[in-house]
C-alpha positions as CSV (number, residue, x, y, z in Angstrom):
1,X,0.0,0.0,0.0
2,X,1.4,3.4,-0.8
3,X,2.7,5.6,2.5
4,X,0.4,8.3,1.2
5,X,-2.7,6.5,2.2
6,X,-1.0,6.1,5.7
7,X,-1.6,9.8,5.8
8,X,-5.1,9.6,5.7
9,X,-5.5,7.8,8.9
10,X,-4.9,10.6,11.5
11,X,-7.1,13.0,9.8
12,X,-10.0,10.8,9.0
13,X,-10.0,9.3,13.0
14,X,-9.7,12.9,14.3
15,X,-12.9,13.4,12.5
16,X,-14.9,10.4,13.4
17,X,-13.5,10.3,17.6
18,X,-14.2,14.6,17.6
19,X,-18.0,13.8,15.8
20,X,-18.6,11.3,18.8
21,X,-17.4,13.1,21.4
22,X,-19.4,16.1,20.1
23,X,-22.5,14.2,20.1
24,X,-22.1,12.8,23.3
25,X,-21.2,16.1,25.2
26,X,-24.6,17.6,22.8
27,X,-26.6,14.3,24.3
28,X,-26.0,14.8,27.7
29,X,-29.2,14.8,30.0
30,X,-29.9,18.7,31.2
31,X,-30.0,18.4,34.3
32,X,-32.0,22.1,34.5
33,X,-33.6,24.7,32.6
34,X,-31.8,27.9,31.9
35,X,-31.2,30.1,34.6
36,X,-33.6,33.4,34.2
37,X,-32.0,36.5,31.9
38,X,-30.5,38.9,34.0
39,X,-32.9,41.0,36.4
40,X,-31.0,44.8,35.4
41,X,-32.8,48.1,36.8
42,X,-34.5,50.3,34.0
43,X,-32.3,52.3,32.0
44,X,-33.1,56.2,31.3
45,X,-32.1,57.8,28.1
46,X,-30.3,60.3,30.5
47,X,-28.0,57.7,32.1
48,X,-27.6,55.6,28.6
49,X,-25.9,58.6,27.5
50,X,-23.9,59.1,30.4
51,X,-26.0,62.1,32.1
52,X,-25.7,59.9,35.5
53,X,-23.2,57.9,37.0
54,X,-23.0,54.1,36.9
55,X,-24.1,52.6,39.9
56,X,-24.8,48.5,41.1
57,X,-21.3,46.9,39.3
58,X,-21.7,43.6,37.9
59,X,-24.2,41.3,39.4
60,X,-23.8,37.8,39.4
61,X,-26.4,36.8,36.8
62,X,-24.2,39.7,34.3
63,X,-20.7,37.5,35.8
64,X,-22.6,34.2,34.8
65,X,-23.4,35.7,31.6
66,X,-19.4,36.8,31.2
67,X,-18.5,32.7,32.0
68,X,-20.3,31.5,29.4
69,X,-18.7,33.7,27.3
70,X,-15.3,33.3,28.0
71,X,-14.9,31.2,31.2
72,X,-12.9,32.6,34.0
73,X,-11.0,35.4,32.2
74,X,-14.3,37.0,30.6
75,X,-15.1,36.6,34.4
76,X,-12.2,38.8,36.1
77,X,-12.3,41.2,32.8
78,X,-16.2,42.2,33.4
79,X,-15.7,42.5,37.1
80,X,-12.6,44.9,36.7
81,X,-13.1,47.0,34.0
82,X,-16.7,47.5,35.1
83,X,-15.3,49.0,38.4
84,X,-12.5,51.0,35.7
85,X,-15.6,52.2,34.3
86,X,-17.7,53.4,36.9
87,X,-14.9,54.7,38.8
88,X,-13.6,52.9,41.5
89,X,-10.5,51.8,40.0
90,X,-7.7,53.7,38.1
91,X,-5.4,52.2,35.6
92,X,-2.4,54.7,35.0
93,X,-0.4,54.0,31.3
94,X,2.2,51.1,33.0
95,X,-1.0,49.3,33.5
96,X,-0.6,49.4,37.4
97,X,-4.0,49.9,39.7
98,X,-5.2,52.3,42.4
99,X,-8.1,52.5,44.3
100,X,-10.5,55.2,44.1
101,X,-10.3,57.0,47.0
102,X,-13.6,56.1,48.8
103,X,-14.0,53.1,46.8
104,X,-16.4,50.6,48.3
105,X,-17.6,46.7,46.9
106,X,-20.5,46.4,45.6
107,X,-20.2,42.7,44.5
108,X,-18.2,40.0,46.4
109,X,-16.0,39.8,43.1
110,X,-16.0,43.1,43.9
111,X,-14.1,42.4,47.3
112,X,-12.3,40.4,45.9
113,X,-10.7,42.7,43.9
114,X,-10.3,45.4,46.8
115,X,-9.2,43.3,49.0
116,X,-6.1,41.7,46.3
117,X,-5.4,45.6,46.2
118,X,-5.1,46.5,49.6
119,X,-3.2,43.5,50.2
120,X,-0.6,44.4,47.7
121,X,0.0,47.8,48.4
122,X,-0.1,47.0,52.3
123,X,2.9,44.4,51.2
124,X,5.1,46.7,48.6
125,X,3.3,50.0,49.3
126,X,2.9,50.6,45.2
127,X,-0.2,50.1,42.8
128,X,-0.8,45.8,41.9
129,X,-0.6,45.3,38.2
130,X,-3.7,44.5,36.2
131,X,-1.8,41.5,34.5
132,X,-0.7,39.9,38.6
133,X,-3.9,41.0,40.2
134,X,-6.3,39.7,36.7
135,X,-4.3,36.3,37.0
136,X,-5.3,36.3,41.1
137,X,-8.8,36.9,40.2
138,X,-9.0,34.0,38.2
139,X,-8.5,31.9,40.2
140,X,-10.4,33.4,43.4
141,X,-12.9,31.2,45.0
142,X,-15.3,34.1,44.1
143,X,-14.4,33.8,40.5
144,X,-14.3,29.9,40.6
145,X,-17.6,29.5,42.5
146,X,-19.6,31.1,39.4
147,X,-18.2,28.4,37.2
148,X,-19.0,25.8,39.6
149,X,-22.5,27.1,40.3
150,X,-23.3,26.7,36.6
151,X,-21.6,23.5,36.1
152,X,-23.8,22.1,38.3
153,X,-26.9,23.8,37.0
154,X,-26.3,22.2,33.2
155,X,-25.4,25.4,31.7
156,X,-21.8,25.4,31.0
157,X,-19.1,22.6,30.5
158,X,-16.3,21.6,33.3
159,X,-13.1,22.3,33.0
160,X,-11.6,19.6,31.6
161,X,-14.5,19.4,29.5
162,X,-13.6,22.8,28.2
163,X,-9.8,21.9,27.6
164,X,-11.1,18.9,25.5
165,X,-13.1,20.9,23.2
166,X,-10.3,23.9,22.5
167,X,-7.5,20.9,21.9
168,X,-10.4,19.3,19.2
169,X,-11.2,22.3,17.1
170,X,-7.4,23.2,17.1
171,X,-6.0,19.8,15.9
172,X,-9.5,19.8,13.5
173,X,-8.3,23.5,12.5
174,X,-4.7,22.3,12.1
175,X,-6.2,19.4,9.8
176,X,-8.2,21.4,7.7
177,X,-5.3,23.5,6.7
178,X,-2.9,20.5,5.9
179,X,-4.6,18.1,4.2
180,X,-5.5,20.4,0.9
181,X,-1.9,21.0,1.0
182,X,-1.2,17.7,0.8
183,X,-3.7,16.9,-1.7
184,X,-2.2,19.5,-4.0
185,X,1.5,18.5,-3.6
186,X,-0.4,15.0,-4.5
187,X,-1.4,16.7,-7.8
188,X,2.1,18.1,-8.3
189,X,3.9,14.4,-8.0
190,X,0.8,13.2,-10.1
191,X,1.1,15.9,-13.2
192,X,5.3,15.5,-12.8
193,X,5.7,12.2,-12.3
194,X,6.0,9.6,-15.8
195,X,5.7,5.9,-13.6
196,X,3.6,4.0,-15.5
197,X,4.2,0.9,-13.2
198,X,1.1,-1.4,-12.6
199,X,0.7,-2.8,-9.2
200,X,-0.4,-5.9,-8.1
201,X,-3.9,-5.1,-8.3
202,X,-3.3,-3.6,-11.6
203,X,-3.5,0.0,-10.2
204,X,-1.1,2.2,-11.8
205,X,0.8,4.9,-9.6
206,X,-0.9,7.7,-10.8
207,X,-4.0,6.2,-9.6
208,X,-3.0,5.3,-6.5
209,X,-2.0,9.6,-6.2
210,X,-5.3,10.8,-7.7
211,X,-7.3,8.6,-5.0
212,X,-4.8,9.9,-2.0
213,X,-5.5,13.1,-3.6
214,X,-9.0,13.4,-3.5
215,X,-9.4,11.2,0.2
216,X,-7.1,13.8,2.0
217,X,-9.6,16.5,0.1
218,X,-12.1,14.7,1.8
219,X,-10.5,14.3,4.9
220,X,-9.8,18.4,5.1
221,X,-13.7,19.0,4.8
222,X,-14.7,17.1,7.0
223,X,-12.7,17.9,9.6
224,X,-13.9,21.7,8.8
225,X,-17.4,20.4,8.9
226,X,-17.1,18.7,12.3
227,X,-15.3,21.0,13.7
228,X,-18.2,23.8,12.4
229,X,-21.5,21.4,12.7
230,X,-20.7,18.7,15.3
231,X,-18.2,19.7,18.2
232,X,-19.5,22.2,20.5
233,X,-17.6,25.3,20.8
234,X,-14.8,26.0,22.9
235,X,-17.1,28.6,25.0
236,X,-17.7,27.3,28.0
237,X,-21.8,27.5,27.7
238,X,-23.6,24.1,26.7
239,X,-27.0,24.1,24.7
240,X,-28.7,25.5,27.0
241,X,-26.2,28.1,28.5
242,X,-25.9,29.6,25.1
243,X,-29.9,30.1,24.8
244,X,-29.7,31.9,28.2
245,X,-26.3,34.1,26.3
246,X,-28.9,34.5,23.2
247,X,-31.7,36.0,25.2
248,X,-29.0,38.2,27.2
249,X,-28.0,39.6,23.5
250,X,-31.8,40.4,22.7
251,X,-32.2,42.5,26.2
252,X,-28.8,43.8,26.0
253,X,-30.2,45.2,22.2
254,X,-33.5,45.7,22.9
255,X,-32.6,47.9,26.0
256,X,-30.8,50.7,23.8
257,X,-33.0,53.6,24.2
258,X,-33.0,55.8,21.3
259,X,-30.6,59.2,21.9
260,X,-31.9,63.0,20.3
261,X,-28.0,63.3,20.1
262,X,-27.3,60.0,18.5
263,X,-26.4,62.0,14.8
264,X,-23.3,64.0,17.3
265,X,-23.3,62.2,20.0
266,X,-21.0,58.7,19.4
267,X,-20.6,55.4,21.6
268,X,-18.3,56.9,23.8
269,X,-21.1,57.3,26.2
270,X,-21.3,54.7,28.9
271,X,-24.4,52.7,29.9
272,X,-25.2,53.0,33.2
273,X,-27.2,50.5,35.9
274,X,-25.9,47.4,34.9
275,X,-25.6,47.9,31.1
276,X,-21.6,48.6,31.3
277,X,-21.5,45.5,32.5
278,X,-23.6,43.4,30.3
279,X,-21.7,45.0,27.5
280,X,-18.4,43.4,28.9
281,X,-19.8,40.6,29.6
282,X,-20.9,39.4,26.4
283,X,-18.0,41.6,24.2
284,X,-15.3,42.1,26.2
285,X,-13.1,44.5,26.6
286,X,-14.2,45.1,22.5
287,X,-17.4,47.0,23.8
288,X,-15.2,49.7,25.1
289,X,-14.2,52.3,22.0
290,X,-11.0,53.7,23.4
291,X,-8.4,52.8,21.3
292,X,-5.4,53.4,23.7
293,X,-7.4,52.0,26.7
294,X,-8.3,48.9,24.7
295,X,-4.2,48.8,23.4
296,X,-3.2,49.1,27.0
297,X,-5.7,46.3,28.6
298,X,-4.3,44.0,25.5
299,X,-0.8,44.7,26.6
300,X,-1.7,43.9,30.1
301,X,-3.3,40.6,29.4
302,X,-6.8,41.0,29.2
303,X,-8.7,39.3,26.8
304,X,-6.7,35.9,27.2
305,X,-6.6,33.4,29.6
306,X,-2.9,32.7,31.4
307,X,-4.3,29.1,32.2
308,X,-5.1,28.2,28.9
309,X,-2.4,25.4,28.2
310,X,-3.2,24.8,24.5
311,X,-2.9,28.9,24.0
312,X,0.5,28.4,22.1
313,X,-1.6,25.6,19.7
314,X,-3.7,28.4,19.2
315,X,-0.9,30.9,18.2
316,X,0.7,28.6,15.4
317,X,-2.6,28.1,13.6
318,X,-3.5,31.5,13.6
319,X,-0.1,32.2,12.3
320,X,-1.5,29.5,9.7
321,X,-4.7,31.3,9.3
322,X,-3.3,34.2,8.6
323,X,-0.6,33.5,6.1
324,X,-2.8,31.8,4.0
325,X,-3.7,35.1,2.8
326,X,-7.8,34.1,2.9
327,X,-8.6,34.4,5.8
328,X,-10.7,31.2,5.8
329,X,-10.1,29.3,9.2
330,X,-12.5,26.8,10.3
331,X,-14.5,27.2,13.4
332,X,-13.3,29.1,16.5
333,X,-10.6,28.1,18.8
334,X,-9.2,30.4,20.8
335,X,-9.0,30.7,24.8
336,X,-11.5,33.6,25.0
337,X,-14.0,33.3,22.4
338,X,-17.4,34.3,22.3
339,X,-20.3,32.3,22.5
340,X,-22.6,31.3,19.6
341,X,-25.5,33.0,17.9
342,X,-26.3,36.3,18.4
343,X,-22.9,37.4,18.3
344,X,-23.6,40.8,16.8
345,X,-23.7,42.6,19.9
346,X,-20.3,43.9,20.0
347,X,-21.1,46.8,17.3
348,X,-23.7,47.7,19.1
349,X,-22.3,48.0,22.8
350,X,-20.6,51.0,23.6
351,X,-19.0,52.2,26.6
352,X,-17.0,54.9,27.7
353,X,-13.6,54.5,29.4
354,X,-13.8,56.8,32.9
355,X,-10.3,58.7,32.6
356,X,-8.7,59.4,36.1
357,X,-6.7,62.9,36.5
358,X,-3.4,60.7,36.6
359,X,-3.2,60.3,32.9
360,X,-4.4,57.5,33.8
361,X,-7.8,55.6,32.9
């Protein structure tokens, strides 16, 4: 048998053991209904537009929202940037923070986050940096307990679970890329090569090439299919967790009031009671349209998750992705990626970033 048909098998198991295990994880039994959409207080016009201050922080139906999103990390980003944005926390340029002077928890992630900073500059006497005290909040029992609670509830996958998923739709990424390469340096051989030699089965060389050809054709689309169609995503949020993110999109949407000013006015304008956060939560720090705040927070971290082991899987294929010059990659894989559906929220979620008289933000 020709070694080119030995390179079929990897690609062609990867697909059938990542189509089973993605039916299995879809089959499991829900074991409850989604939670309710978040509870959030009415939103004026006035304070939409930023006419009143933010007040509440993020509440833990908005923090649940932010897991299913993006796990942990969405987690400690929603928490901390909503408290940047209302106020209660500075970030100067080095990307080190400060309390507000007077700053008070609203939310036990909250105090978590307070009580990290007091800690820190009680034991070195300067600001915490976002990157150290972002990693802490991770992995704070506050943080931790979210996940656990909806875990348990049905409405997002474990841990492991979740490591499982973001190793499949790499390796199913990774394949999809490959194997049309392959096929097409299996052309090349074929259209260059003048072996006419009959086999034992009376299948000439260039037929053998033309049929590993078109199988590792085969093979790349259907990795790309069960990696689109089958596998769940690497969010953390099961079937049911991403209806509950879908319906938090509509309110999130459907809670926009309608601004006299919106022809001068832009989305700089933060929401206010609870709509900051929701934004986060579902975006990122994407929903806030400061370019040299958003640059900053990158630089510091946020956005990706530092216990992500399969992150530098993730770098080499999108280095993959993007030198093929298309653009075309296959599914999503990356630590902190958004759910499914209704993902067009983050165009429509603006915030503004609260600049501190430091030169801070």
């Amino acid at each position: 048998m020709p070694f080119g048909y030995f390179i079929l098998i990897p690609g062609y198991a990867l697909a059938v053991l990542s189509a089973a295990y993605g039916l299995l994880m879809r089959a499991r039994p829900r074991r409850a209904r989604p939670a309710p959409v978040p509870e959030l207080p009415p939103v004026t016009t006035e304070a939409w537009w930023g006419r009143q201050p933010a007040a509440g922080g993020a509440p833990r139906d908005v923090l649940e929202i932010a897991w299913l999103q993006g796990g942990a990390a969405r987690t400690a980003d929603t928490a901390l940037l909503t408290m940047q944005q209302d106020g209660l926390l500075h970030i100067d340029h080095q990307g080190h923070l400060s309390l507000a002077p007077g700053a008070r928890p609203r939310t036990p992630v909250e105090r978590a986050i307070t009580t990290e900073c007091a800690e820190a500059a009680g034991r070195s006497g300067a600001p915490v940096a976002l990157r150290d005290l972002r990693k802490r909040l991770i992995g704070h029992q506050e943080t931790v307990a979210i996940g656990a609670s909806l875990t348990g509830r049905g409405l997002a996958y474990g841990p492991e679970d979740c490591r499982r998923l973001r190793v499949g739709h790499l390796l199913l990424r990774l394949c999809a890329k490959v194997y049309p390469w392959l096929a097409a340096l299996a052309v090349v051989m074929l259209v260059f090569s003048f072996d006419t030699t009959v086999s034992e089965g009376g299948f000439s060389a260039h037929g053998h090439r033309m049929t590993v050809a078109v199988l590792l054709v085969l093979a790349g689309f259907a990795c790309r299919a069960v990696g689109d169609n089958v596998l769940p995503g690497p969010a953390p949020a099961t079937a049911d967790g991403e209806d509950l993110v879908r319906a938090a999109q509509r309110v999130h949407k459907a809670r926009r009031p309608r601004s006299p000013y919106a022809a001068t006015v832009t989305a700089s304008a933060a929401p206010a009671a609870g709509g900051v956060a929701l934004a986060l939560a579902l975006d990122g720090a994407g929903a806030l349209p400061d370019a040299p705040l958003c640059d900053l927070l990158t630089r510091c971290g946020v956005g990706s998750d530092p216990t992500d082991s399969t992150s530098w899987m993730s770098d080499v294929i999108g280095a993959l992705d993007s030198g093929s010059g298309s653009g075309g990659g296959s599914g999503s894989g990356g630590s902190d990626s958004g759910g499914s559906g209704d993902s067009g929220s983050s165009s429509d979620s603006g915030s503004s970033s609260d600049s501190s008289s430091g030169g801070g933000f």
